[in-house]
PDB file of N, CA, C and O in Angstrom:
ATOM      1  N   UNK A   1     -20.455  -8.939  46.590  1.00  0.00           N
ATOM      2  CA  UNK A   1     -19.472  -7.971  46.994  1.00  0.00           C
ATOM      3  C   UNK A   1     -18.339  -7.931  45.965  1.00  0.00           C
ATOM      4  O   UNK A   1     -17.823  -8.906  45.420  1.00  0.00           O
ATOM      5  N   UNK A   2     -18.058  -6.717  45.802  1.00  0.00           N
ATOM      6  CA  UNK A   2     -16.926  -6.367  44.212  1.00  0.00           C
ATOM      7  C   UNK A   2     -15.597  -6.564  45.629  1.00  0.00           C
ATOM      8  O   UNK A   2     -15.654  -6.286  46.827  1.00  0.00           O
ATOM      9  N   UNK A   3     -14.557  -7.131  44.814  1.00  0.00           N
ATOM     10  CA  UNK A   3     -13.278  -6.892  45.387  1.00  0.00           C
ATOM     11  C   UNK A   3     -12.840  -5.974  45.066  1.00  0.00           C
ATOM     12  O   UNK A   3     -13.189  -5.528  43.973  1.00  0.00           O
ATOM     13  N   UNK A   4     -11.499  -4.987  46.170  1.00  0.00           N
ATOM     14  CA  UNK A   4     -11.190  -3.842  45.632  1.00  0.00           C
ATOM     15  C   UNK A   4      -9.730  -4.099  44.911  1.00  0.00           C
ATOM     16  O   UNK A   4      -8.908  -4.991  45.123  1.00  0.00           O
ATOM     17  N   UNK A   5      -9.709  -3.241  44.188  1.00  0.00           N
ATOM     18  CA  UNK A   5      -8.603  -3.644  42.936  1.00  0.00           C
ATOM     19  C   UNK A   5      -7.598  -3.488  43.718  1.00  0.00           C
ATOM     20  O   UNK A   5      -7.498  -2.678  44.640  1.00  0.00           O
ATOM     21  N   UNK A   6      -6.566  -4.539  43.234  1.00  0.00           N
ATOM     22  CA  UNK A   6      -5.163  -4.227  43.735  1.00  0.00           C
ATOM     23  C   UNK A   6      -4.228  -3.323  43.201  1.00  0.00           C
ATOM     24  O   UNK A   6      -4.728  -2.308  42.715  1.00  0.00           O
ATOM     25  N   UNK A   7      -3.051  -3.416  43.163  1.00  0.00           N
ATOM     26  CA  UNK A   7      -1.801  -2.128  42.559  1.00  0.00           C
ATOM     27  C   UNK A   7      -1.655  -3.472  41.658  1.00  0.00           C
ATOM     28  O   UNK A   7      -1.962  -3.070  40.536  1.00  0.00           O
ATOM     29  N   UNK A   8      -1.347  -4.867  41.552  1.00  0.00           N
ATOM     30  CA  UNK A   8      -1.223  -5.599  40.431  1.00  0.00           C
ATOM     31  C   UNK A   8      -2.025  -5.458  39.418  1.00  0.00           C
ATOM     32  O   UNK A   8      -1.469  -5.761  38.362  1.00  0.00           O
ATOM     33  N   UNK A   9      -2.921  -5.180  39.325  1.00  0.00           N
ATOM     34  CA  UNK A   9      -4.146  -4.930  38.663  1.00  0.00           C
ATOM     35  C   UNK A   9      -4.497  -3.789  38.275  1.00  0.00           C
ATOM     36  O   UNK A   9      -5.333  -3.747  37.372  1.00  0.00           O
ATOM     37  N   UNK A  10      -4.041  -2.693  38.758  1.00  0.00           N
ATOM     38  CA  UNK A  10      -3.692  -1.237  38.473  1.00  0.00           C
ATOM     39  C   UNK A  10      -2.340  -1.155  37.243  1.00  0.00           C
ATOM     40  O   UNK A  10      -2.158  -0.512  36.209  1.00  0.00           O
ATOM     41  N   UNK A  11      -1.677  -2.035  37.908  1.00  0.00           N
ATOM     42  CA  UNK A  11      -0.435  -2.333  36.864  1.00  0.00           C
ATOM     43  C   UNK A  11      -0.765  -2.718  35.558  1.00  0.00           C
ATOM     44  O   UNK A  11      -0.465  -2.046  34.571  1.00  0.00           O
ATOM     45  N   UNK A  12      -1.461  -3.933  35.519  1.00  0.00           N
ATOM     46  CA  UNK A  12      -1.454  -4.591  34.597  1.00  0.00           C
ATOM     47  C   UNK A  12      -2.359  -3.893  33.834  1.00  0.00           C
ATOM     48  O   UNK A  12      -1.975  -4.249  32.720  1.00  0.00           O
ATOM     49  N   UNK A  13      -3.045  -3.344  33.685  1.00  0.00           N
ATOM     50  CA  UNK A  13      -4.234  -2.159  33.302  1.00  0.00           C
ATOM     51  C   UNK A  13      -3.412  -1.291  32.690  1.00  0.00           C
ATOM     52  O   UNK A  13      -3.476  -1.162  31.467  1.00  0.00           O
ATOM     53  N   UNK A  14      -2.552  -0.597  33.418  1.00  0.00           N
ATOM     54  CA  UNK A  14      -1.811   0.288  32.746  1.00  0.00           C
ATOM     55  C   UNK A  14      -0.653  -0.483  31.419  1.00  0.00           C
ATOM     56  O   UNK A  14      -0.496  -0.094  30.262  1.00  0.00           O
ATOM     57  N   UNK A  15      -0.080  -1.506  32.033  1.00  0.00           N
ATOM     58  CA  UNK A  15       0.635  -1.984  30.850  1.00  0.00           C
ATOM     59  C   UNK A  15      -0.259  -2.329  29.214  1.00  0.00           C
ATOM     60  O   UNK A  15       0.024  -2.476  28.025  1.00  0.00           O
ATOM     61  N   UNK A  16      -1.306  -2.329  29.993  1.00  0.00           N
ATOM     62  CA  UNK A  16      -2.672  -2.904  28.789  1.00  0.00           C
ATOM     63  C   UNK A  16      -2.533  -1.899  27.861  1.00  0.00           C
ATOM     64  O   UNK A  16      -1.918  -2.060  26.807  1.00  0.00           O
ATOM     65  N   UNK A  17      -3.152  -0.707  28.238  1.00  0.00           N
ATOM     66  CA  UNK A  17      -3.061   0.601  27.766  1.00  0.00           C
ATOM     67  C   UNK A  17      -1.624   1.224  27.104  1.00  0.00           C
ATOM     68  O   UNK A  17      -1.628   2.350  26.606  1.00  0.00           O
ATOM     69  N   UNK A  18      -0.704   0.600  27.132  1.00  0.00           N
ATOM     70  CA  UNK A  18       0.247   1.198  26.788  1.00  0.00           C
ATOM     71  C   UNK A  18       1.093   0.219  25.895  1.00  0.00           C
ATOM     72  O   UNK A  18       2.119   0.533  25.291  1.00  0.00           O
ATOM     73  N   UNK A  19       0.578  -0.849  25.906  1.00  0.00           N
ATOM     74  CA  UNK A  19       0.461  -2.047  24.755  1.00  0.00           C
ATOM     75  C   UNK A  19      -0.144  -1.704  23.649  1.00  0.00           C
ATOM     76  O   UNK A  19       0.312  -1.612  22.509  1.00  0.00           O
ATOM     77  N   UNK A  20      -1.869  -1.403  24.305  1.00  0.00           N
ATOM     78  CA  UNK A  20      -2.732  -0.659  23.146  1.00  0.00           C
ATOM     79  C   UNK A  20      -1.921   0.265  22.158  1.00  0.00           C
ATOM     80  O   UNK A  20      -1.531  -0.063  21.037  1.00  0.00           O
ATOM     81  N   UNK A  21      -1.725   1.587  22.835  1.00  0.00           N
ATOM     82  CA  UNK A  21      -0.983   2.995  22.746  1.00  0.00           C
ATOM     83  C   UNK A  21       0.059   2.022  21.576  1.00  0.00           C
ATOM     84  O   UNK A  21      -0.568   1.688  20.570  1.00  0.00           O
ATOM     85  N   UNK A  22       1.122   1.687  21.606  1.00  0.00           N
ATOM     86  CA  UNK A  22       2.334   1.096  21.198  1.00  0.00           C
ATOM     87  C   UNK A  22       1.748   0.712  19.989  1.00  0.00           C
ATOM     88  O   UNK A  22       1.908   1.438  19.007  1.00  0.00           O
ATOM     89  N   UNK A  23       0.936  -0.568  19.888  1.00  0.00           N
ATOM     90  CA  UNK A  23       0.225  -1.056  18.710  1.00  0.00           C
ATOM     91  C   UNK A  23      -0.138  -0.089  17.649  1.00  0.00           C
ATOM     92  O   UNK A  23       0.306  -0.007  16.504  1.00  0.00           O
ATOM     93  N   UNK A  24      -1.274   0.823  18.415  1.00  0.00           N
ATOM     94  CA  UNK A  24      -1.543   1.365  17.439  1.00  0.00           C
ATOM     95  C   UNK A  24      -0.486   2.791  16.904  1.00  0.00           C
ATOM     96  O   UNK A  24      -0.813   3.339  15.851  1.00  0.00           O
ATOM     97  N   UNK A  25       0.491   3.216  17.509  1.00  0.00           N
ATOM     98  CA  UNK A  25       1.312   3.678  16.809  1.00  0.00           C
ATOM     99  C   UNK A  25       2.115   2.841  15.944  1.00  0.00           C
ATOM    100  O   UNK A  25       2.266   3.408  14.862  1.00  0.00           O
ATOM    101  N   UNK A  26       2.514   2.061  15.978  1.00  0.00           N
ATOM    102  CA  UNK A  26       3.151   1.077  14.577  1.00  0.00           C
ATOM    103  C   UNK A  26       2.567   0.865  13.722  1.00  0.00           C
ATOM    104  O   UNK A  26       3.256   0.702  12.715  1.00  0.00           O
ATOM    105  N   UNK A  27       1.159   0.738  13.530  1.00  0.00           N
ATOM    106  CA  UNK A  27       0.059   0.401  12.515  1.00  0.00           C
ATOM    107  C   UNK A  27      -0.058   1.328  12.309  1.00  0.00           C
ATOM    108  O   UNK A  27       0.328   1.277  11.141  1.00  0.00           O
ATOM    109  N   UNK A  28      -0.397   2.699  12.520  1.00  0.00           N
ATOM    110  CA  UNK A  28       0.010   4.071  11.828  1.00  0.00           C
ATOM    111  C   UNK A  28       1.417   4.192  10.907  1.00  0.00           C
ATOM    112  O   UNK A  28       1.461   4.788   9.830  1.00  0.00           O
ATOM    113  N   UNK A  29       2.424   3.590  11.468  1.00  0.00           N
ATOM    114  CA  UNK A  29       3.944   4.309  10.940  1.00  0.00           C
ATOM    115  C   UNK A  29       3.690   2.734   9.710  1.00  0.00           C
ATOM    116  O   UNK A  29       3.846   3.036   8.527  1.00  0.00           O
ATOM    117  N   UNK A  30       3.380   1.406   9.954  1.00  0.00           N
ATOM    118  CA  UNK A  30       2.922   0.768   8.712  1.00  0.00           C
ATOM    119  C   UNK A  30       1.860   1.190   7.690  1.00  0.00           C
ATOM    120  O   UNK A  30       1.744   0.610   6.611  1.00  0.00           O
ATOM    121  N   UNK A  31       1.084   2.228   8.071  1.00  0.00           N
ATOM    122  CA  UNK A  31      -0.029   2.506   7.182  1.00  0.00           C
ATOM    123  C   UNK A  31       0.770   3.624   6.167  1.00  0.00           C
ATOM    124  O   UNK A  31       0.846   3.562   4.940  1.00  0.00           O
ATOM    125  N   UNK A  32       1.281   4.555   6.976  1.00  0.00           N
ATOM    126  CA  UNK A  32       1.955   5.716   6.406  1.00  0.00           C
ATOM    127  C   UNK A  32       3.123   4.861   5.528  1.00  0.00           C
ATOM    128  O   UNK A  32       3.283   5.360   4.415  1.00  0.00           O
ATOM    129  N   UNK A  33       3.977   3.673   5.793  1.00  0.00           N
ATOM    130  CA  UNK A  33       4.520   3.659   4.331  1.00  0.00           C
ATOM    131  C   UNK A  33       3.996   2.842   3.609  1.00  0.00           C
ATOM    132  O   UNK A  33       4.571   2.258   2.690  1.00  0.00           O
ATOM    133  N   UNK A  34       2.585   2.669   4.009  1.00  0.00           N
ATOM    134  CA  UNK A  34       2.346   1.788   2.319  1.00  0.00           C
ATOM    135  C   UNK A  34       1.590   2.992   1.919  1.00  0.00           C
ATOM    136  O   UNK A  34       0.853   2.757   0.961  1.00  0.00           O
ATOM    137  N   UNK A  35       1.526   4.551   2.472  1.00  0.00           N
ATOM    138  CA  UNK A  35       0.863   4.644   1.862  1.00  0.00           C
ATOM    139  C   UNK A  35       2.160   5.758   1.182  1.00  0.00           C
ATOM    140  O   UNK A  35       1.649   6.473   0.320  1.00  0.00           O
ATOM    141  N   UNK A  36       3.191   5.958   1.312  1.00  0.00           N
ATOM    142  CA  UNK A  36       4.313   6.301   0.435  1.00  0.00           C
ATOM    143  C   UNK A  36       4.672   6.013  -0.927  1.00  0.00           C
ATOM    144  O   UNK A  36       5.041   6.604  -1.942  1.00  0.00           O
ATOM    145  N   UNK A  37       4.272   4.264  -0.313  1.00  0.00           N
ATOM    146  CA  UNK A  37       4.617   3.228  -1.243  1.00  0.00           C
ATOM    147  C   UNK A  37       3.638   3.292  -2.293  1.00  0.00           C
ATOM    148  O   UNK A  37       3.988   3.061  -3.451  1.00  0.00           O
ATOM    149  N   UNK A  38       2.251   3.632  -1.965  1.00  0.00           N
ATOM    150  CA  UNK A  38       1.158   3.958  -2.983  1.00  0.00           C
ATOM    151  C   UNK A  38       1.174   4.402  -4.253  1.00  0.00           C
ATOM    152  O   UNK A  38       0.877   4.019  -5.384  1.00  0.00           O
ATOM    153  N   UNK A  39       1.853   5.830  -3.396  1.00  0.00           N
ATOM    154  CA  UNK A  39       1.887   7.376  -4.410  1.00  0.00           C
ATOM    155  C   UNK A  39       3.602   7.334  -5.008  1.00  0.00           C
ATOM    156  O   UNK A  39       3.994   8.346  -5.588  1.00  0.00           O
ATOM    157  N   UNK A  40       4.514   6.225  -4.855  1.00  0.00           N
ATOM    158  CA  UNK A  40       5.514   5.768  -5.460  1.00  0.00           C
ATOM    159  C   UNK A  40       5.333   5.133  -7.011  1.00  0.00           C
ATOM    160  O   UNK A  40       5.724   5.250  -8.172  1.00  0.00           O
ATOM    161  N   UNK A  41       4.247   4.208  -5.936  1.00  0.00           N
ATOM    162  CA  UNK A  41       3.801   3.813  -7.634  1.00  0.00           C
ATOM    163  C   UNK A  41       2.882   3.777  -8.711  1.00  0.00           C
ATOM    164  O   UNK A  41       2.599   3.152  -9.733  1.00  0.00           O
ATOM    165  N   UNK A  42       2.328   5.369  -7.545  1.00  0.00           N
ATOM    166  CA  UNK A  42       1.225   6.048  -8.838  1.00  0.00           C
ATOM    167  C   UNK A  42       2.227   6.512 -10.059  1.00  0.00           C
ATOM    168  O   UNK A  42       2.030   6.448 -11.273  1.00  0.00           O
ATOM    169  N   UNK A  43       3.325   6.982  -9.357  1.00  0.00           N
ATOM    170  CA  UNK A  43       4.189   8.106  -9.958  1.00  0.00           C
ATOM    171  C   UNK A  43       4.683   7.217 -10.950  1.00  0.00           C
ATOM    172  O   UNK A  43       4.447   7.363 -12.149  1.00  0.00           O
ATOM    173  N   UNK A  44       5.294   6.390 -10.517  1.00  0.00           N
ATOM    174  CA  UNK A  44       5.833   4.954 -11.494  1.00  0.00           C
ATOM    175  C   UNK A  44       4.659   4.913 -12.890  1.00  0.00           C
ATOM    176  O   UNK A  44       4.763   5.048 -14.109  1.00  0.00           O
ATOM    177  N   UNK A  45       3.961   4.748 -12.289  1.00  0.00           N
ATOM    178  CA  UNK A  45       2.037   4.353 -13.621  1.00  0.00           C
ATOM    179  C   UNK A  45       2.183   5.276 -14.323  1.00  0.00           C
ATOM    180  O   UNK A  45       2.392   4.975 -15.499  1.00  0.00           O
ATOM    181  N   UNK A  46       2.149   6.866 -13.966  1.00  0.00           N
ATOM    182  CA  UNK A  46       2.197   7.813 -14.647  1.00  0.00           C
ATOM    183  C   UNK A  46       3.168   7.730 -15.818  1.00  0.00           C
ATOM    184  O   UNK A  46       2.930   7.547 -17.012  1.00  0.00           O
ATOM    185  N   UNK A  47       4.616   7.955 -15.014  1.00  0.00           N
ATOM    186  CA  UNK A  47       5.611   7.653 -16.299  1.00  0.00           C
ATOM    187  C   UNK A  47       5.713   6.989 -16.987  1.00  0.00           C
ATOM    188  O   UNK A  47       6.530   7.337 -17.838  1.00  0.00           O
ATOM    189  N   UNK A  48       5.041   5.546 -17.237  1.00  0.00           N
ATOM    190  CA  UNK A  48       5.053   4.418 -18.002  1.00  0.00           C
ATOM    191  C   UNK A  48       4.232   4.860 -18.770  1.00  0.00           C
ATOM    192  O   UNK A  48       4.671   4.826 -19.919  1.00  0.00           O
ATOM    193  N   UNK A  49       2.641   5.511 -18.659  1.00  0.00           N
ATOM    194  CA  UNK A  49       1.454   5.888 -19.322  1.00  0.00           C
ATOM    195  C   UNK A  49       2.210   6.712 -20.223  1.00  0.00           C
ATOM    196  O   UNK A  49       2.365   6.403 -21.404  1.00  0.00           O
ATOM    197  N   UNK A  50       2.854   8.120 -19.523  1.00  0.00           N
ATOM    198  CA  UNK A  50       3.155   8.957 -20.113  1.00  0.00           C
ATOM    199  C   UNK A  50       4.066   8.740 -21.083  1.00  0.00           C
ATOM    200  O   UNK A  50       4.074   9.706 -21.845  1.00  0.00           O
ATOM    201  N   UNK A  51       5.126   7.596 -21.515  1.00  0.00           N
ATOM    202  CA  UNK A  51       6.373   7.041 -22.063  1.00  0.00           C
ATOM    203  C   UNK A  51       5.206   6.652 -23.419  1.00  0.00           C
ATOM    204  O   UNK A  51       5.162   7.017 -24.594  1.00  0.00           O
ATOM    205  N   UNK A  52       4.295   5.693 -22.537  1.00  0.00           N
ATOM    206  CA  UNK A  52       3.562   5.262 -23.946  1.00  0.00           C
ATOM    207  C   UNK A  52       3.140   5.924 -24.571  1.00  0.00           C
ATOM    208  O   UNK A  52       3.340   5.700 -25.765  1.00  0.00           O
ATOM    209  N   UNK A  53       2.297   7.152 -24.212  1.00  0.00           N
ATOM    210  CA  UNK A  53       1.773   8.545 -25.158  1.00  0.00           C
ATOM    211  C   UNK A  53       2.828   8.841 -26.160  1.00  0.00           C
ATOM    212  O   UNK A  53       2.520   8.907 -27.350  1.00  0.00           O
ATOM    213  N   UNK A  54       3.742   8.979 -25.864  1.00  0.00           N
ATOM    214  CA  UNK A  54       4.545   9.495 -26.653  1.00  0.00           C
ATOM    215  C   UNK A  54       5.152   8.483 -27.587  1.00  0.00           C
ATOM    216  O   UNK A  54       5.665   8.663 -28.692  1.00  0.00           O
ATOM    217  N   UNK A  55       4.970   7.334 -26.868  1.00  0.00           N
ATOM    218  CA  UNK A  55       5.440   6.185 -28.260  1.00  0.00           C
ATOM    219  C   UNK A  55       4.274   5.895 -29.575  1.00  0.00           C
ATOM    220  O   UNK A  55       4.318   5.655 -30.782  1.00  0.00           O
ATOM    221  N   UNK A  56       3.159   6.096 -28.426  1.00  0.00           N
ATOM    222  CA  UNK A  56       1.565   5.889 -29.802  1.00  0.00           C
ATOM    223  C   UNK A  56       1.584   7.258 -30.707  1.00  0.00           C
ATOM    224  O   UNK A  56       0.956   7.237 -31.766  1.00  0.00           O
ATOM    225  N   UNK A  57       2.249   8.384 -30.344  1.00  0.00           N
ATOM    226  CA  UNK A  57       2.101   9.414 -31.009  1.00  0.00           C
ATOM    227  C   UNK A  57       3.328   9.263 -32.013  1.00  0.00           C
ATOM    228  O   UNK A  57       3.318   9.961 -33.026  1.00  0.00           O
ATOM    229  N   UNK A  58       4.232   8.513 -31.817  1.00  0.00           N
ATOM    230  CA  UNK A  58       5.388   8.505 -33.186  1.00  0.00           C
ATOM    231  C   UNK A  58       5.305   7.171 -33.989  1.00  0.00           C
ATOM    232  O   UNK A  58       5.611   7.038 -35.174  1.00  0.00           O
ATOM    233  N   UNK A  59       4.750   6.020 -32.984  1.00  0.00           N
ATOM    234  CA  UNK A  59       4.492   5.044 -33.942  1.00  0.00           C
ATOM    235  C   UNK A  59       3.207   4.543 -33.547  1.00  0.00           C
ATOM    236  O   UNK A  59       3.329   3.993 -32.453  1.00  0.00           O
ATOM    237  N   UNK A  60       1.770   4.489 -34.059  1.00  0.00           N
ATOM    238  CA  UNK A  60       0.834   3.925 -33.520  1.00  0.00           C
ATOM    239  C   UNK A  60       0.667   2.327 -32.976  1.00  0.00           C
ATOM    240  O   UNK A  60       0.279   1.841 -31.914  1.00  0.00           O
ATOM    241  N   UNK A  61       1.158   1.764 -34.248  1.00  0.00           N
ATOM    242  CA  UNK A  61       0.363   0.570 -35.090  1.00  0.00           C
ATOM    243  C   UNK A  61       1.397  -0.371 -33.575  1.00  0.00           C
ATOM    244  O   UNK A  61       0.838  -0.874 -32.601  1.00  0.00           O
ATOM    245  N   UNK A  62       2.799  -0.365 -33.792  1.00  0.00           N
ATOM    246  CA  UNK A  62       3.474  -0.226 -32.591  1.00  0.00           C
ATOM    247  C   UNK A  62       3.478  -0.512 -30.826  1.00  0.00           C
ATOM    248  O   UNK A  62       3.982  -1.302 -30.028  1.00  0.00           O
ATOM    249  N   UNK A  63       2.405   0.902 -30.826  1.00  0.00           N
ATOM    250  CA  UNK A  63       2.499   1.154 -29.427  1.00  0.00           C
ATOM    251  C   UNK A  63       1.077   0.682 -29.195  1.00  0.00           C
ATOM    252  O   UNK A  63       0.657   1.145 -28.134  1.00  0.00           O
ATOM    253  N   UNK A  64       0.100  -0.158 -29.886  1.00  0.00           N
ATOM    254  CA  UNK A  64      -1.502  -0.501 -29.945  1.00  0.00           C
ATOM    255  C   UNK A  64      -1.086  -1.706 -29.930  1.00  0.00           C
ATOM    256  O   UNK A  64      -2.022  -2.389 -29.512  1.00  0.00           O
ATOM    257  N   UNK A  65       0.135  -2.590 -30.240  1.00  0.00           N
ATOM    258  CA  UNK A  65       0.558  -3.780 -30.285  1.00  0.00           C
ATOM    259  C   UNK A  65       1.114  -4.318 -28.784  1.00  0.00           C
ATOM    260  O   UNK A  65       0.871  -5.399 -28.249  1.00  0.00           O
ATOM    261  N   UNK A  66       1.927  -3.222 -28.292  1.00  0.00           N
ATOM    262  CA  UNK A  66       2.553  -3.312 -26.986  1.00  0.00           C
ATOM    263  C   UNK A  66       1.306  -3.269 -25.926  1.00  0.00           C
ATOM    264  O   UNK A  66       1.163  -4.139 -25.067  1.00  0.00           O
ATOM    265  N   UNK A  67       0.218  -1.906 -26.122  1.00  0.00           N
ATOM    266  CA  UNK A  67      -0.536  -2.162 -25.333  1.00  0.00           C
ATOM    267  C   UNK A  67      -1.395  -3.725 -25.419  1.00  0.00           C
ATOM    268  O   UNK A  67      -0.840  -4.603 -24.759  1.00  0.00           O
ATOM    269  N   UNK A  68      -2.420  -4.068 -26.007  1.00  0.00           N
ATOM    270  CA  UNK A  68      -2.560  -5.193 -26.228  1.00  0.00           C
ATOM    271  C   UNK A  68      -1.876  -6.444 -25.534  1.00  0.00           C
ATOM    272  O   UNK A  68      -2.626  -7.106 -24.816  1.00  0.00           O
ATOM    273  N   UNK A  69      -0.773  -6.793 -25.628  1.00  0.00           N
ATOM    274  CA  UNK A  69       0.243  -7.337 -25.159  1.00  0.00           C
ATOM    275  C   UNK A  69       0.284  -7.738 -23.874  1.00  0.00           C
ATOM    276  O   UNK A  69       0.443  -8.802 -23.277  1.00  0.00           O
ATOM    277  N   UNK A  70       0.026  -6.164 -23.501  1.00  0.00           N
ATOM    278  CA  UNK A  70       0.238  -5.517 -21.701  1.00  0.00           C
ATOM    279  C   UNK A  70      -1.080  -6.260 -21.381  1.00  0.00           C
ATOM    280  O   UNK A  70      -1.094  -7.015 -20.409  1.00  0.00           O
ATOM    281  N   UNK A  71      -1.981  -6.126 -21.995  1.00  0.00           N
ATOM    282  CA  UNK A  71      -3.550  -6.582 -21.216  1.00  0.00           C
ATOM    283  C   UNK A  71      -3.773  -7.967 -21.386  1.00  0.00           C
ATOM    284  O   UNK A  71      -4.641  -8.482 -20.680  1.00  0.00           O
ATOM    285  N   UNK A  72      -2.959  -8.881 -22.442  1.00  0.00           N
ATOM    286  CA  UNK A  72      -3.174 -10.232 -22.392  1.00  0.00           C
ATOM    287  C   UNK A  72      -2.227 -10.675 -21.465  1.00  0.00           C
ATOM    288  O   UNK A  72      -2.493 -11.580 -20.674  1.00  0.00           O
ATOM    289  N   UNK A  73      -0.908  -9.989 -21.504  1.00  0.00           N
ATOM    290  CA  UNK A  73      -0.017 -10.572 -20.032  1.00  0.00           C
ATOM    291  C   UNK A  73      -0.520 -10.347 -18.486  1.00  0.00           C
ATOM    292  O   UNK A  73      -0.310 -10.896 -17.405  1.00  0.00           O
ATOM    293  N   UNK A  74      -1.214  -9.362 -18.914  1.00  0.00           N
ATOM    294  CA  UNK A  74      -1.956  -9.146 -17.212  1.00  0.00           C
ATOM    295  C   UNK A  74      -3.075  -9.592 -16.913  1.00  0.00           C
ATOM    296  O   UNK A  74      -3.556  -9.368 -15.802  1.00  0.00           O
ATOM    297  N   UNK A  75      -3.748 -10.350 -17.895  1.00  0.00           N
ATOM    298  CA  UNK A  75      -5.220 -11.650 -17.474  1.00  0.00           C
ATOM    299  C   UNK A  75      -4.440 -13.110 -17.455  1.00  0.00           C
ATOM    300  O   UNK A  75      -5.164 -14.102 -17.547  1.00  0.00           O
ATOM    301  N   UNK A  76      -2.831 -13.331 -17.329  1.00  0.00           N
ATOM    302  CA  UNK A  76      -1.863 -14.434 -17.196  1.00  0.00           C
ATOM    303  C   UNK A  76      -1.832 -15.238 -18.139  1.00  0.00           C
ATOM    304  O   UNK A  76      -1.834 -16.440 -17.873  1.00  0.00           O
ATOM    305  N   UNK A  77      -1.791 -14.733 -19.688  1.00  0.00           N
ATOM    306  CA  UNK A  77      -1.567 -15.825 -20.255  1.00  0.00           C
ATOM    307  C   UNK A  77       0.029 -15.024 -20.843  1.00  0.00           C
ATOM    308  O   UNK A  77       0.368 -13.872 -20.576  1.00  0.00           O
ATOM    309  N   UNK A  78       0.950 -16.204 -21.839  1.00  0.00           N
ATOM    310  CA  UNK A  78       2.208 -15.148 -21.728  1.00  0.00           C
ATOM    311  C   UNK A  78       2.408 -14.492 -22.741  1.00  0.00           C
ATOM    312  O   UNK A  78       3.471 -13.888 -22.885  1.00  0.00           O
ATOM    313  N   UNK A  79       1.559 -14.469 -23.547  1.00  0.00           N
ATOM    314  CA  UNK A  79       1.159 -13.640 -24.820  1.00  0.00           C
ATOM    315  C   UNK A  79       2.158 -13.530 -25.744  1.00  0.00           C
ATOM    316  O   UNK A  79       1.968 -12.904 -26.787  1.00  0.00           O
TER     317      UNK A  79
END
C-alpha cells in the first residue's frame, strides 16, 4: 500500500523545484559572463596580433624575434 502524500511533502517538492529553477538560473548568468569574458579576450588577441602585423611589416627581423620569444615563454621556459 503507497502512502498518500502529505502537504509536507508537497512542500518540500515544491521547494526542490525551485532550488532546481534558482540553480540553474545562476549557472546561466555564470555561463553568460564567461562567455563575455571570452569574446573580451578574443578582442584583446586580435589587437595584440594586429599590433604585431604592423610591427613585422616595419621591422621584420625584430618582430620574428619577439614572436619566437612569445612561443618559448609560453612552453615555460623564461627565454
Amino acid at each position: 500500500m503507497i502512502p498518500e502524500p502529505t502537504a509536507s511533502a508537497a512542500t518540500r517538492a515544491s521547494k526542490q523545484r525551485k532550488n532546481s529553477h534558482d540553480e540553474a538560473n545562476s549557472s546561466a548568468a555564470v555561463n553568460q559572463s564567461e562567455d563575455e569574458s571570452g569574446n573580451e579576450n578574443r578582442q584583446k588577441s586580435a589587437t595584440v596580433i594586429d599590433d604585431w602585423i604592423e610591427a613585422y611589416q616595419k621591422d621584420r627581423d625584430t618582430s620574428l624575434i619577439d614572436l619566437i620569444s612569445f612561443f618559448i615563454q609560453c612552453s615555460g621556459c623564461k627565454g
